[in-house]
GUVOTI-37716 format. One line per field, with one value per residue: residue number from 1; residue in three letters; x, y, z negated of N, C-alpha, C, CB in turn. Coordinates in steps of 0.02 Angstrom, whole numbers. Last residue first. Glycine has a CB too. Layout:
resi = c(NUM;...) $
resn = c(ALA;...) $
n.xx = c(X;...) $
n.yy = c(Y;...) $
n.zz = c(Z;...) $
ca.xx = c(X;...) $
ca.yy = c(Y;...) $
ca.zz = c(Z;...) $
c.xx = c(X;...) $
c.yy = c(Y;...) $
c.zz = c(Z;...) $
cb.xx = c(X;...) $
cb.yy = c(Y;...) $
cb.zz = c(Z;...) $
This chain:
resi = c(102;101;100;99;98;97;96;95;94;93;92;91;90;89;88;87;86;85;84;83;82;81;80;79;78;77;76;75;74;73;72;71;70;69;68;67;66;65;64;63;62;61;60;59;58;57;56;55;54;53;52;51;50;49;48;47;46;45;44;43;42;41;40;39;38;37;36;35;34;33;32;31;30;29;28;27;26;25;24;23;22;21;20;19;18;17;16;15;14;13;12;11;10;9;8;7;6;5;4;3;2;1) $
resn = c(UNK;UNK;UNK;UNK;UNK;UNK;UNK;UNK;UNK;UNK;UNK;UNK;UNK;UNK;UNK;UNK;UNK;UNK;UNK;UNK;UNK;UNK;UNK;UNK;UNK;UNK;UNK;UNK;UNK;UNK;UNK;UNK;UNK;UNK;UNK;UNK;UNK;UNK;UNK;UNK;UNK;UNK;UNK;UNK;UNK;UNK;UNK;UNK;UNK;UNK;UNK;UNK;UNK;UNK;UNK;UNK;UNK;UNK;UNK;UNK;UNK;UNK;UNK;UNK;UNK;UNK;UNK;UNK;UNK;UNK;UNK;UNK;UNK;UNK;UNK;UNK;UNK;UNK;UNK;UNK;UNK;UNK;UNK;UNK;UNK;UNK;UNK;UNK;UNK;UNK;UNK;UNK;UNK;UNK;UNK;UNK;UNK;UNK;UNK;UNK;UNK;UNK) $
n.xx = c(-8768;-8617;-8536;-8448;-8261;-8138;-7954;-7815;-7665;-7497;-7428;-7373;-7523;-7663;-7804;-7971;-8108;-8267;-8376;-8377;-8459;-8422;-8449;-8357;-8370;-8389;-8292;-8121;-7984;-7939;-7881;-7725;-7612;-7492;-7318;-7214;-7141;-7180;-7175;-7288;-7389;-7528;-7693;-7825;-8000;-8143;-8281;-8461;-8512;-8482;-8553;-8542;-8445;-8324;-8299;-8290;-8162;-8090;-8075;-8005;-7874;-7840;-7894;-8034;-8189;-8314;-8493;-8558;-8676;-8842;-8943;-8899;-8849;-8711;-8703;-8730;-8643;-8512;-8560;-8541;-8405;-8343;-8390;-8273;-8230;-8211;-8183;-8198;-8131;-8090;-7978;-7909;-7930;-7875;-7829;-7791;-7822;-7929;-8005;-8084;-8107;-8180) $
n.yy = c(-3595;-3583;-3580;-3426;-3390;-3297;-3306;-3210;-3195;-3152;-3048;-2996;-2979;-3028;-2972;-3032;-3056;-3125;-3200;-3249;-3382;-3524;-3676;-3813;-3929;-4109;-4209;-4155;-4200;-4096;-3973;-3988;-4122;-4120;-4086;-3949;-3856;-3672;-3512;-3403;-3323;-3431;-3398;-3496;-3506;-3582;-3608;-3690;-3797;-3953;-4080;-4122;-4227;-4189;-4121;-4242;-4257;-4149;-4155;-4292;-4240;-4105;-4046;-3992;-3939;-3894;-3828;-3704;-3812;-3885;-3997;-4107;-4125;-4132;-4256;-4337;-4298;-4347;-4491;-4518;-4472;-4567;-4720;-4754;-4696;-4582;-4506;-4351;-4245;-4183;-4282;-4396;-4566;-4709;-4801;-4714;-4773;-4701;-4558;-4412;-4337;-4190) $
n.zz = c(5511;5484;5348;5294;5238;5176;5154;5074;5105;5029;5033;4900;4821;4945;5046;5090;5165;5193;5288;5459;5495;5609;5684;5720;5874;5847;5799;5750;5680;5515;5467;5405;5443;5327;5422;5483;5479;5418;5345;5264;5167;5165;5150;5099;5151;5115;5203;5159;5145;5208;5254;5397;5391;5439;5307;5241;5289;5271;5133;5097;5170;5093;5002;4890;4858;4740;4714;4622;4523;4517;4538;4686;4801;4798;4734;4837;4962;4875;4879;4999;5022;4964;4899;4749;4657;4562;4372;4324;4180;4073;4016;4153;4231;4312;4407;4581;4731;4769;4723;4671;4542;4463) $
ca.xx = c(-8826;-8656;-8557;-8477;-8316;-8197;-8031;-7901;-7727;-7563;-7442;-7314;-7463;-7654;-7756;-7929;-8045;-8232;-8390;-8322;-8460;-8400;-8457;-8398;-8353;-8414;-8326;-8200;-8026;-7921;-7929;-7809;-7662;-7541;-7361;-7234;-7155;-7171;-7199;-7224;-7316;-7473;-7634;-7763;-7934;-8114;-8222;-8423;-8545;-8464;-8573;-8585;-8510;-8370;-8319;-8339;-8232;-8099;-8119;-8063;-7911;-7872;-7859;-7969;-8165;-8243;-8432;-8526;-8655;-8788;-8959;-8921;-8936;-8739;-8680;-8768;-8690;-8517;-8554;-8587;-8462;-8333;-8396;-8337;-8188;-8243;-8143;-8237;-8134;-8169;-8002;-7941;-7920;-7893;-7890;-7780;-7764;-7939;-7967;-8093;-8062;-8195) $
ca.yy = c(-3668;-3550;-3621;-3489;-3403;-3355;-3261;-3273;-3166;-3212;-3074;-3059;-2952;-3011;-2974;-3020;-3049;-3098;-3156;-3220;-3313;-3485;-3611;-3789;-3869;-4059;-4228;-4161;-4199;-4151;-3994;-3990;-4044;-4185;-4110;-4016;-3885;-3760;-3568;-3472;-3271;-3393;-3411;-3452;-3546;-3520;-3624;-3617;-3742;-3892;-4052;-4062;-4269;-4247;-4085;-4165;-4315;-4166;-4121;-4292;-4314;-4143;-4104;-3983;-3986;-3881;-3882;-3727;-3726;-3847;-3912;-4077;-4128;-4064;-4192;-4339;-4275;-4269;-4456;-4511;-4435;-4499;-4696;-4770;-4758;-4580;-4542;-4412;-4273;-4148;-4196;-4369;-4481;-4679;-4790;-4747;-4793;-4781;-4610;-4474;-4345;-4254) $
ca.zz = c(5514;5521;5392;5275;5290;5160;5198;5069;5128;5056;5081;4920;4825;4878;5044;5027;5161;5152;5224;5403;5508;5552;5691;5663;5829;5874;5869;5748;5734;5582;5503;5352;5470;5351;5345;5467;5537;5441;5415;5254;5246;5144;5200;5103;5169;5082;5170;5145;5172;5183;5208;5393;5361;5499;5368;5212;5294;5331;5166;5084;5195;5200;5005;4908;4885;4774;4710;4686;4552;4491;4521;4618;4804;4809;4699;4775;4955;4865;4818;4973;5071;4927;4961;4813;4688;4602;4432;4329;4257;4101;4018;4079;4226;4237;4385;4511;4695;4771;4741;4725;4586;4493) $
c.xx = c(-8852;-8717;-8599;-8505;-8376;-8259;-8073;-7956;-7790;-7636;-7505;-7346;-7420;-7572;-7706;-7849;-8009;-8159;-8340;-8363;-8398;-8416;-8452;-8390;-8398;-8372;-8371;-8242;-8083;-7968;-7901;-7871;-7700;-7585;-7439;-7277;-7166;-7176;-7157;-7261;-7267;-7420;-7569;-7714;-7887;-8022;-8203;-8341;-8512;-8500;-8542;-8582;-8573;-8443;-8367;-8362;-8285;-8156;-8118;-8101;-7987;-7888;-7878;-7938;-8095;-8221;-8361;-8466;-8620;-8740;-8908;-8910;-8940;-8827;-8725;-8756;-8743;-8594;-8561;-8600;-8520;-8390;-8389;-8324;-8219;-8206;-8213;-8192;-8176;-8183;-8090;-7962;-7937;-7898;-7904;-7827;-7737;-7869;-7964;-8043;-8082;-8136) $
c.yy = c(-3665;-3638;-3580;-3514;-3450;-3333;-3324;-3226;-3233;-3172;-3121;-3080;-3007;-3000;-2970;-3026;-3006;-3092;-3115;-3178;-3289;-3432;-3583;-3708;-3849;-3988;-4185;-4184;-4198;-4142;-4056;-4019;-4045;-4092;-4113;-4009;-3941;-3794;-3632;-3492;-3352;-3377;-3372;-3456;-3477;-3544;-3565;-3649;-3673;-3833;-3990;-4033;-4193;-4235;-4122;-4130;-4272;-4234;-4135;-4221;-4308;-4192;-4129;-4052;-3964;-3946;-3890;-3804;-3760;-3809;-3893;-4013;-4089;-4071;-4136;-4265;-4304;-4265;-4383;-4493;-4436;-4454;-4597;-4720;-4755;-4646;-4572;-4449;-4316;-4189;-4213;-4314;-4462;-4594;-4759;-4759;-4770;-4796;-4667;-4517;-4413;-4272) $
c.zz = c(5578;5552;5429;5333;5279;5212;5186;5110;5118;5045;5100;5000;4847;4886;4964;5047;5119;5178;5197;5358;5437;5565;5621;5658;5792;5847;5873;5801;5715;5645;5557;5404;5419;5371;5378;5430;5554;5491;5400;5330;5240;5210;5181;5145;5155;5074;5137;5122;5173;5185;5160;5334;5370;5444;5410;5283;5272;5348;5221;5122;5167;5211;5095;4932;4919;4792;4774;4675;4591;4538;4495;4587;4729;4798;4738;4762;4901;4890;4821;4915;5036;4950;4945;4869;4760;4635;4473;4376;4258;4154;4037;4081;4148;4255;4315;4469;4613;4742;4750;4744;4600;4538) $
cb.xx = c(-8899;-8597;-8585;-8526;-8284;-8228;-8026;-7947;-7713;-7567;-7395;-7317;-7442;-7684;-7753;-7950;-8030;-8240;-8406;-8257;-8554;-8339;-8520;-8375;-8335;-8489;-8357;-8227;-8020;-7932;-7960;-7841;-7717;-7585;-7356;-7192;-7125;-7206;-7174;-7231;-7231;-7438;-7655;-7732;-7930;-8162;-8170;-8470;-8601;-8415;-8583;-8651;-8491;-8329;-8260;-8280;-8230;-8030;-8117;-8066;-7869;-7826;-7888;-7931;-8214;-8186;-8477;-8481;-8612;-8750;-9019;-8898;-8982;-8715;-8591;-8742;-8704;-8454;-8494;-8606;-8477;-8258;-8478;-8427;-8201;-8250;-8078;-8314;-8076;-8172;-7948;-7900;-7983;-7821;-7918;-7743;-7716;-7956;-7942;-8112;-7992;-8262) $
cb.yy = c(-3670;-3495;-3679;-3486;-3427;-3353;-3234;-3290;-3137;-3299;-3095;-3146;-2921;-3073;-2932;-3078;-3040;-3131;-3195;-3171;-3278;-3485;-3597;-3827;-3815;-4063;-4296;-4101;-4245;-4236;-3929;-3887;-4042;-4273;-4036;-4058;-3875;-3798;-3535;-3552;-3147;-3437;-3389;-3451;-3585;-3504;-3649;-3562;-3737;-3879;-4097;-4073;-4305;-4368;-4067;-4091;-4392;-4177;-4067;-4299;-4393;-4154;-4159;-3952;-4012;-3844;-3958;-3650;-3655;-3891;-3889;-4110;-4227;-4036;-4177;-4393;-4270;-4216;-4470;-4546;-4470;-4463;-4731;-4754;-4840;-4515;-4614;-4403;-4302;-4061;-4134;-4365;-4433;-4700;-4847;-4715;-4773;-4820;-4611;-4453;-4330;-4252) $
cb.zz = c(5456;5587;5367;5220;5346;5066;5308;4957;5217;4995;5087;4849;4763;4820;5089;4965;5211;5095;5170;5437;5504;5534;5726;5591;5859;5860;5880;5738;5775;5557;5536;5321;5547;5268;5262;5443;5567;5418;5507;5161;5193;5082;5276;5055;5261;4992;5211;5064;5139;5207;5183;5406;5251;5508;5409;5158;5240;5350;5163;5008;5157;5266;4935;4850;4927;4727;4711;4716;4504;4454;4472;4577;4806;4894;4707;4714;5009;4916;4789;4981;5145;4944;4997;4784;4646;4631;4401;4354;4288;4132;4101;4022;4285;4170;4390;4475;4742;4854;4723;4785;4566;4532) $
């Protein structure tokens, strides 16, 4: 599924999404299927304001910068995390997955 407002065609398996993305992902989650992924800081960070993540799962690669768009933008409350997992893989990058604390 990809949420945009600037193109209008996809292919393969995709759905293009124009509308309101918040309200769409919470359609998606009301219904009886499996985990749904959300990549991209502008759309998760509205995921986030909206409560409707339930579980991140953030890599971290051995690279520093010093620039480019934050993932977490501002929130108008903090989002408590308990840590499920950590995975260290070859070259450094470490996946740790946390889920929402309700």
């Amino acid at each position: 599924m990809v949420f945009s407002s600037t193109i209008d065609k996809v292919d393969w398996n995709t759905r293009l999404v124009t509308g309101d993305a918040v309200a769409e992902i919470t359609r998606l989650k009301a219904e009886d299927g499996g985990p749904l992924g959300i990549g991209g800081a502008t759309l998760a960070g509205a995921a986030m304001r909206a409560g409707l993540i339930d579980e991140y799962a953030l890599a971290t690669y051995p690279v520093l910068v010093g620039g480019g768009t934050p993932f977490f933008t501002a929130l108008d409350s903090w989002v408590n995390l308990d840590m499920v997992e950590t995975r260290t893989f070859p070259g450094g990058v470490v996946l740790t997955r946390y889920e929402t604390r309700r």
